[in-house]
C-alpha positions as CSV (number, residue, x, y, z in Angstrom):
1,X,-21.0,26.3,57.5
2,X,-19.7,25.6,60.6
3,X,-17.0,22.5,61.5
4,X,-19.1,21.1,64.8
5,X,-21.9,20.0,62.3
6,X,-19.6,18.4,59.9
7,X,-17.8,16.9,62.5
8,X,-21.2,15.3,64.4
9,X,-21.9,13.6,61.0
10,X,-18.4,12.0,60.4
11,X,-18.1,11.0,64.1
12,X,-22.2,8.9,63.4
13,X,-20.9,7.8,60.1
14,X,-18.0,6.0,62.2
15,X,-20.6,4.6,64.3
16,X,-22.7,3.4,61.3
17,X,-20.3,1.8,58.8
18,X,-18.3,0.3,61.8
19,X,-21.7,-2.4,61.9
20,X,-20.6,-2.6,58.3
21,X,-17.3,-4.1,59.1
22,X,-18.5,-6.5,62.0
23,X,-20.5,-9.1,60.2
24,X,-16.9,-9.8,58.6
25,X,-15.4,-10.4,62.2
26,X,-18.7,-12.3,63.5
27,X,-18.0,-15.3,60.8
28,X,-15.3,-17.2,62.7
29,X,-17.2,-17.0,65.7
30,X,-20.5,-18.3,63.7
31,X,-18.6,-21.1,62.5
32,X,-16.9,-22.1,65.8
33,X,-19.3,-21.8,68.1
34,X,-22.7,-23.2,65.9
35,X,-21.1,-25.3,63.4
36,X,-22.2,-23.2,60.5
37,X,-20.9,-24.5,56.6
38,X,-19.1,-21.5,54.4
39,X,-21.9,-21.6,52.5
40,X,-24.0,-20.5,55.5
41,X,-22.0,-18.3,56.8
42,X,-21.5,-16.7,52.9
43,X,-25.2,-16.2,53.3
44,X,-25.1,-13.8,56.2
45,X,-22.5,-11.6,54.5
46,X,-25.2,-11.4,51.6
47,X,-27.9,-10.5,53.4
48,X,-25.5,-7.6,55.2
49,X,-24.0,-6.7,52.0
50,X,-26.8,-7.4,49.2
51,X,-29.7,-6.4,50.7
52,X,-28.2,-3.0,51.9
53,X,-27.2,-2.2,48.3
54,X,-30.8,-2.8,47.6
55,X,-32.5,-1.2,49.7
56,X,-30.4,2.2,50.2
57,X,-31.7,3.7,46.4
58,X,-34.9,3.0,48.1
59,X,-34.5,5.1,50.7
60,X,-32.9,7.3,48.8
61,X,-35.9,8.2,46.4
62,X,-38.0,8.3,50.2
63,X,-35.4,11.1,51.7
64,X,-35.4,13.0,47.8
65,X,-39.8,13.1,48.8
66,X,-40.2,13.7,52.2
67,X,-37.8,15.1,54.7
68,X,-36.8,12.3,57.4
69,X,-34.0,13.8,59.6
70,X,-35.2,11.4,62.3
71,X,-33.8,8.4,60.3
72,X,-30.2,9.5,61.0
73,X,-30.6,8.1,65.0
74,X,-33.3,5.7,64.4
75,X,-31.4,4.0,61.4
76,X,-28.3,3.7,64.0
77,X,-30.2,2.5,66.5
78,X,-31.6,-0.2,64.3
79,X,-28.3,-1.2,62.9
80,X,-27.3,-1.8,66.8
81,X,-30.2,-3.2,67.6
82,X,-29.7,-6.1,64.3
83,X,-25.8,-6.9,65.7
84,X,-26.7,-7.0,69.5
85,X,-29.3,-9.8,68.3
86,X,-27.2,-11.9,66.7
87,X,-25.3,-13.6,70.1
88,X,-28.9,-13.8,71.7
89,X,-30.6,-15.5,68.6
90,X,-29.7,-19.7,67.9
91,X,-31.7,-20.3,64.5
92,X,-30.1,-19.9,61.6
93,X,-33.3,-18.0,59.6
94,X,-33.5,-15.8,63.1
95,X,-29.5,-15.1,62.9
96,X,-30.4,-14.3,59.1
97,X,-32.8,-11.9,60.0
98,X,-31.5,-10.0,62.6
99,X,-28.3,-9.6,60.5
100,X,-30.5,-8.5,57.2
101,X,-31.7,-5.7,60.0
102,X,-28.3,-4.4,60.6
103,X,-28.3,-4.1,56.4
104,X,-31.5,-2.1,56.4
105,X,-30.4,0.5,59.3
106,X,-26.9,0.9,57.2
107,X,-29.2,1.4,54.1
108,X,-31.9,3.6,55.9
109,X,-28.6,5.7,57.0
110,X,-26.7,7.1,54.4
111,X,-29.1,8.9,51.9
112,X,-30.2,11.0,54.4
113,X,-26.9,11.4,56.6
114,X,-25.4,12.7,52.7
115,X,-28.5,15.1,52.0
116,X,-27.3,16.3,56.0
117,X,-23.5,16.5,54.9
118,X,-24.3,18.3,51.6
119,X,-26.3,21.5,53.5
120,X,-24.1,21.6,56.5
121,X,-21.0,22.1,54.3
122,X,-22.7,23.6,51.3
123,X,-21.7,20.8,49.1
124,X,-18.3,21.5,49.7
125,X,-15.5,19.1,48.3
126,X,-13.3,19.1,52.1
127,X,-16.4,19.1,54.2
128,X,-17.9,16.2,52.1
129,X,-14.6,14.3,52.4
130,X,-14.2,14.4,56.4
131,X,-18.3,12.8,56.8
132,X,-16.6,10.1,54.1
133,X,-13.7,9.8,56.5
134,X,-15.6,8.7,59.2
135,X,-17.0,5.8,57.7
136,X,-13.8,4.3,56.6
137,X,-12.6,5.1,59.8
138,X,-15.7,3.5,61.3
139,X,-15.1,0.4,58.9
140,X,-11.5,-0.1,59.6
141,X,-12.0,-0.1,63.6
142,X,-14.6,-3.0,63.6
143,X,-11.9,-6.0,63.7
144,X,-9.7,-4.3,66.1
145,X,-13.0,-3.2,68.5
146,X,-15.2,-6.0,68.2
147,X,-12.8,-9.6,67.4
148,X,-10.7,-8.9,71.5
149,X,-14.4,-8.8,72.6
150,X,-15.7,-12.0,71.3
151,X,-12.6,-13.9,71.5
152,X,-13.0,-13.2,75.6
153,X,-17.0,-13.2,75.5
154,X,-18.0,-15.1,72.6
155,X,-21.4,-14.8,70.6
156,X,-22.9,-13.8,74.3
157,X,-21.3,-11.2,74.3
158,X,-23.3,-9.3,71.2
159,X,-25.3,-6.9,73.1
160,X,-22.7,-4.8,74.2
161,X,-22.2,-4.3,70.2
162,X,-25.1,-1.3,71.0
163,X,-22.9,0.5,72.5
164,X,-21.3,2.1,69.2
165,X,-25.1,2.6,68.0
166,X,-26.4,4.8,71.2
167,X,-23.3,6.6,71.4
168,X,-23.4,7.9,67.5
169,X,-27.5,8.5,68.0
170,X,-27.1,10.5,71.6
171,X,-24.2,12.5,68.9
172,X,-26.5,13.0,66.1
173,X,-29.2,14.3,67.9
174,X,-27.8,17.7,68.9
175,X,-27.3,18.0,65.5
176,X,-30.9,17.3,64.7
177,X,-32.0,20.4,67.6
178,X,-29.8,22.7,66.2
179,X,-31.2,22.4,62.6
180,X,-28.7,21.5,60.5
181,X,-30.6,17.9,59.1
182,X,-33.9,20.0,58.9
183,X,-31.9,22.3,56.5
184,X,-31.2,18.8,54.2
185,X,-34.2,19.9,52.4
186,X,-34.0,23.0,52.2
187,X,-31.4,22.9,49.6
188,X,-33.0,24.9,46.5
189,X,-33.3,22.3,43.4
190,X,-32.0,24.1,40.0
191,X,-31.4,22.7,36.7
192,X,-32.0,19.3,35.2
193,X,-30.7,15.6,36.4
194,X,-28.1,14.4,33.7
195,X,-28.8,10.6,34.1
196,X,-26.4,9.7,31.4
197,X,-23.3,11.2,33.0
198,X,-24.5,10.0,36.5
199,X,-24.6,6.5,34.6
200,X,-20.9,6.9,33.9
201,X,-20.4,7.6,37.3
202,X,-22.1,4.6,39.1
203,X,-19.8,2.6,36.4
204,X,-17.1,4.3,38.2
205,X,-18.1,4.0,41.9
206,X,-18.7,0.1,41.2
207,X,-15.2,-0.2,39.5
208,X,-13.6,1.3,42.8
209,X,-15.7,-1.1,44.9
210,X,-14.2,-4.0,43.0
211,X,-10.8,-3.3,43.4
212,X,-11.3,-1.7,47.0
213,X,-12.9,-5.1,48.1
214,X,-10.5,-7.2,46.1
215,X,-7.3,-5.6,48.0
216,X,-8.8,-5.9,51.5
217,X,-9.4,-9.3,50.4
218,X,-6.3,-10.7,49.0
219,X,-3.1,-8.0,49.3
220,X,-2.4,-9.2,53.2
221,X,-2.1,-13.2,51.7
222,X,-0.2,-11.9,48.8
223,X,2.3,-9.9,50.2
224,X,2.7,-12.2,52.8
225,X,3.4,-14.5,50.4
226,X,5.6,-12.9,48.5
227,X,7.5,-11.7,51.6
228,X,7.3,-15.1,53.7
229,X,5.8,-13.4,56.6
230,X,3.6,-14.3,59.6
231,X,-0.4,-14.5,59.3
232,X,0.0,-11.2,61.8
233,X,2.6,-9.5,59.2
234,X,0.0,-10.1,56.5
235,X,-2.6,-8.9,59.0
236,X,-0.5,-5.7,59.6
237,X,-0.4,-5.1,55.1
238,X,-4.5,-4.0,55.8
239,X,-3.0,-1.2,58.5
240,X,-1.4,0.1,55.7
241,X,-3.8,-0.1,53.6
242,X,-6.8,1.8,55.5
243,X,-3.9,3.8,56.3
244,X,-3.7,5.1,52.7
245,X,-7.1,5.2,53.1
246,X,-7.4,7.7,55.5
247,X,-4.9,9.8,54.2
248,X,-6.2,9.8,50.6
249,X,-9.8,10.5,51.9
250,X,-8.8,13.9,53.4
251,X,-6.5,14.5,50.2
252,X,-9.8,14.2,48.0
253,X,-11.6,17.2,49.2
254,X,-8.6,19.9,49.8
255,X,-7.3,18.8,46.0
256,X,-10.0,19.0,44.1
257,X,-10.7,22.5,45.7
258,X,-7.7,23.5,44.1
259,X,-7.3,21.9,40.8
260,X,-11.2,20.2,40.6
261,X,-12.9,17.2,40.8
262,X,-12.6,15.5,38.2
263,X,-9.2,16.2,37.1
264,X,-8.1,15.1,40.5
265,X,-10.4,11.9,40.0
266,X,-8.7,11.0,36.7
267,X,-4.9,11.5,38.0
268,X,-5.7,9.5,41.3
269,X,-7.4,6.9,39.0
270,X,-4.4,6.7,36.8
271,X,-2.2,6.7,39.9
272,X,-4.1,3.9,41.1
273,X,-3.4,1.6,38.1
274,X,0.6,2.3,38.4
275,X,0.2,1.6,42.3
276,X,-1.2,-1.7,41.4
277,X,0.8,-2.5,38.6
278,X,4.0,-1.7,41.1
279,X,2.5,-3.9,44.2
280,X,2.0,-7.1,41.6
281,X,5.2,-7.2,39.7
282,X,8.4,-5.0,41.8
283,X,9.8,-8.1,44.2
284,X,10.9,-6.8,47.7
285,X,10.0,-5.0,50.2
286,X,9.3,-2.0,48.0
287,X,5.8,-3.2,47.1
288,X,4.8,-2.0,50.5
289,X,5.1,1.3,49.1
290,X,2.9,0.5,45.8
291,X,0.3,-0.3,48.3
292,X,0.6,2.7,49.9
293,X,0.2,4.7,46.7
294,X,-2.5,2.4,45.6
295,X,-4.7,2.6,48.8
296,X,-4.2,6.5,48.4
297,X,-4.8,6.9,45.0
298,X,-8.3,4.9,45.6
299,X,-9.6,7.0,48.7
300,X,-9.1,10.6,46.7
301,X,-11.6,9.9,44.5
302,X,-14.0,8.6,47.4
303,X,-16.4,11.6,49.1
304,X,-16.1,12.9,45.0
305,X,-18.4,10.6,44.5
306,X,-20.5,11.6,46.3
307,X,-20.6,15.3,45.5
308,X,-20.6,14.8,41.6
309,X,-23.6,12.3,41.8
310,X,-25.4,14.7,44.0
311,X,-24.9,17.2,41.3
312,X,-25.9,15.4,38.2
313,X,-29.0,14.9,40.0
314,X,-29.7,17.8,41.9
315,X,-33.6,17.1,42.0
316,X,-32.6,13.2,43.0
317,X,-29.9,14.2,45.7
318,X,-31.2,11.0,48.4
319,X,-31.0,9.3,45.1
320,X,-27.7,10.0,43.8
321,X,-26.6,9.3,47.6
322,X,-27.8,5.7,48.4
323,X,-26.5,4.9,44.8
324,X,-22.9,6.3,45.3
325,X,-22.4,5.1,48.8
326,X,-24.3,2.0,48.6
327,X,-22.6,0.5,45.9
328,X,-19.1,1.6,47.4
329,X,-19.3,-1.3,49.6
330,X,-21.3,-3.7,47.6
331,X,-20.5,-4.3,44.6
332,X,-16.9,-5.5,45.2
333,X,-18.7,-7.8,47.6
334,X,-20.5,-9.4,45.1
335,X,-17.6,-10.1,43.0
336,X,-14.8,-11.1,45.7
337,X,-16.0,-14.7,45.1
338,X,-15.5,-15.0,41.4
339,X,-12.0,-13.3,42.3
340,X,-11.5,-16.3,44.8
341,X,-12.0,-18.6,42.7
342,X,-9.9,-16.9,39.4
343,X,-6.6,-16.7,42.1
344,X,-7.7,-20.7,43.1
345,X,-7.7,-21.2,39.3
346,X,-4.3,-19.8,38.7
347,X,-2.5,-17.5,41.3
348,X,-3.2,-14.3,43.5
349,X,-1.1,-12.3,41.0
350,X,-3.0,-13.3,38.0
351,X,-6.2,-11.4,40.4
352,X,-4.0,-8.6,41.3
353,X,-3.1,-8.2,37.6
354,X,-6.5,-8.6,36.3
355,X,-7.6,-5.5,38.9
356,X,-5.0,-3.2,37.3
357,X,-7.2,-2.9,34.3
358,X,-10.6,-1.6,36.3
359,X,-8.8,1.8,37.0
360,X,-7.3,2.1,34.1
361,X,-11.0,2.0,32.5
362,X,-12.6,4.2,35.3
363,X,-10.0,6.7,34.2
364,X,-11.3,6.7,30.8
365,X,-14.9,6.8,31.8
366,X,-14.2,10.2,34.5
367,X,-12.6,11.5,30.8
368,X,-15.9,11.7,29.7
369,X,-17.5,13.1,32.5
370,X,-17.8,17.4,32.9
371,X,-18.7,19.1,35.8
372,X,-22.1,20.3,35.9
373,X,-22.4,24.0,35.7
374,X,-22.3,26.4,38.7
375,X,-22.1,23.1,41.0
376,X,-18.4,23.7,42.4
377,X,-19.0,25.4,45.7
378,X,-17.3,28.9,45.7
379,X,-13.9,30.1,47.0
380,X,-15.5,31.9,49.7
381,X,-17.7,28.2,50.7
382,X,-14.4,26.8,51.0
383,X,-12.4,29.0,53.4
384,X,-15.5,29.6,55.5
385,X,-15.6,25.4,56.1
386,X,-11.9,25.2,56.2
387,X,-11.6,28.3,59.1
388,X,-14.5,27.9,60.6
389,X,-14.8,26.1,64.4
């Protein structure tokens, strides 16, 4: 397996999951510039959120039947199509659509970009964790690319949002010539799907969505809090924070070709708890470094995910793939509000302290999980991805 392939798919995840990220950014702008309630606005980020969660098993049973490798550009195009829409549109059901548009092309995307990843790198652990790279990547860059443009263009200035959408399609598409998505189903099928462990798993995935979403959410107003500093020194906690990300993304793969997946996913889960444990209660300036080990500890287990769901339900593999990646994102969206309203009810540390208990439990759930057999990709797979160009 070469690295080119692997590294065309990460750079179009980026471009994918960065749309992912900007409906976030656009609400301000929604609000100032239309007069949009919170209420409205919390619509929008359903639609984005919700219906993309919905709709990406869907496509994920449609990739596991028929081979779409066309979906990969045409989904991002879509996506870019949905955001450029949203400055040119001036109905609220119209903004609602377009924006439930830029849900289906995320959706429509990462079933079949995962089948992609999993025969370009063999299903290998480090090749699986750099195409997951690039859409946390992708997701951290959208309020640093996109809030400088519409503060100086406004809502008008939407369409160049495309931009992001042509440019990872015109880099997918070489991709698609050269074979390697076309190979997505040629990946032989053997043994049976264990839905009962890949149950355990989704409990997993939507655990780590929770408290993914609910630090993103609340650890910048908490720390700042807790430190007294500046909205942009809170601001600056979420660097650190997709920082970790990063870092514990590329750790996932390379350790758990060493010492396996899901020993590595039950350490990093425990590690996870302590992190959070550590950023709630230790005063000072030292709780910068809990949310450093927290945000790592919570990305190792990440492109895992992927892999393991993939191989509980090797006959289901688009499934397994819009079910682990959709509800990454998703699922701690749907909760953030009920955490909202807990930390209005009683404090952000009494929400920060209630998260520490979701890894604690996802630890105990990967305890009963096994690895399926034969579905670790050989020493030899490894090195080949790892010193290959």
């Amino acid at each position: 397996m070469k690295r080119l392939p692997t590294v065309l798919l990460s750079t179009g995840h980026g471009s994918v999951d960065l749309y992912q990220g900007i409906v976030p950014v656009l609400v301000p702008f929604l609000v100032a510039e239309r007069g949009y309630d919170y209420v409205a606005v919390s619509g929008f980020v359903l639609a984005a959120t919700l219906l993309s969660s919905v709709v990406q098993p869907i496509f994920g049973l449609l990739t596991d039947k028929w081979s779409m490798p066309w979906l990969l550009p045409i989904s991002m195009l879509g996506t870019g199509a949905g955001t450029a829409l949203i400055g040119l549109v001036d109905s609220y059901p119209l903004t609602l659509l377009v924006i439930a548009l830029t849900g289906v092309g995320v959706a429509a995307y990462h079933p079949q970009a995962a089948r992609t990843a999993r025969a370009v790198t063999g299903g290998g652990h480090v090749g699986m964790s750099w195409f997951s790279l690039g859409g946390i990547v992708g997701f951290a860059l959208a309020p640093v690319l996109v809030a400088p443009l519409l503060s100086v263009g406004g809502l008008r200035a939407t369409p160049l949002l495309v931009i992001p959408a042509v440019i990872g399609a015109l880099i997918t598409i070489p991709l698609l010539r050269s074979g390697g998505a076309a190979r997505a189903t040629a990946v032989r099928r053997t043994g049976s799907d264990d839905w009962r462990s890949f149950t355990r798993l989704t409990a997993i995935v939507v655990l780590r969505s929770i408290v993914y979403v609910g630090l993103t959410t609340f650890v910048g107003l908490f720390i700042g809090q807790r430190l007294d500093l500046s909205a942009t020194g809170s601001s600056a906690v979420l660097v650190v924070l997709f920082g970790g990300g990063v870092v514990g993304t590329l750790l996932g793969g390379r350790l758990a070709n060493r010492w396996g997946r899901l020993p590595v996913m039950r350490v990093a889960y425990a590690a996870a708890a302590l992190g959070l444990a550590g950023l709630t209660f230790v005063p000072g300036p030292a709780m910068l470094a809990f949310v450093v080990l927290t945000a790592i500890a919570l990305s190792v287990p990440f492109s895992l995910h992927i892999t393991l769901g993939q191989d509980y339900l090797p006959n289901r593999v688009g499934t397994a793939s819009g079910v682990t990646l959709g509800l990454a994102v998703s699922a701690g969206g749907l909760v953030a509000p009920a955490l909202g309203a807990l930390g209005k009810e009683t404090s952000l540390q009494v929400v920060l302290a209630t998260l520490i208990l979701l890894p604690a439990v996802a630890c105990l759930l990967a305890g009963r999980l096994a690895d399926p057999p034969g579905a670790q990709p050989s020493t030899r797979e490894r090195r080949t991805f790892t010193s290959s160009g």
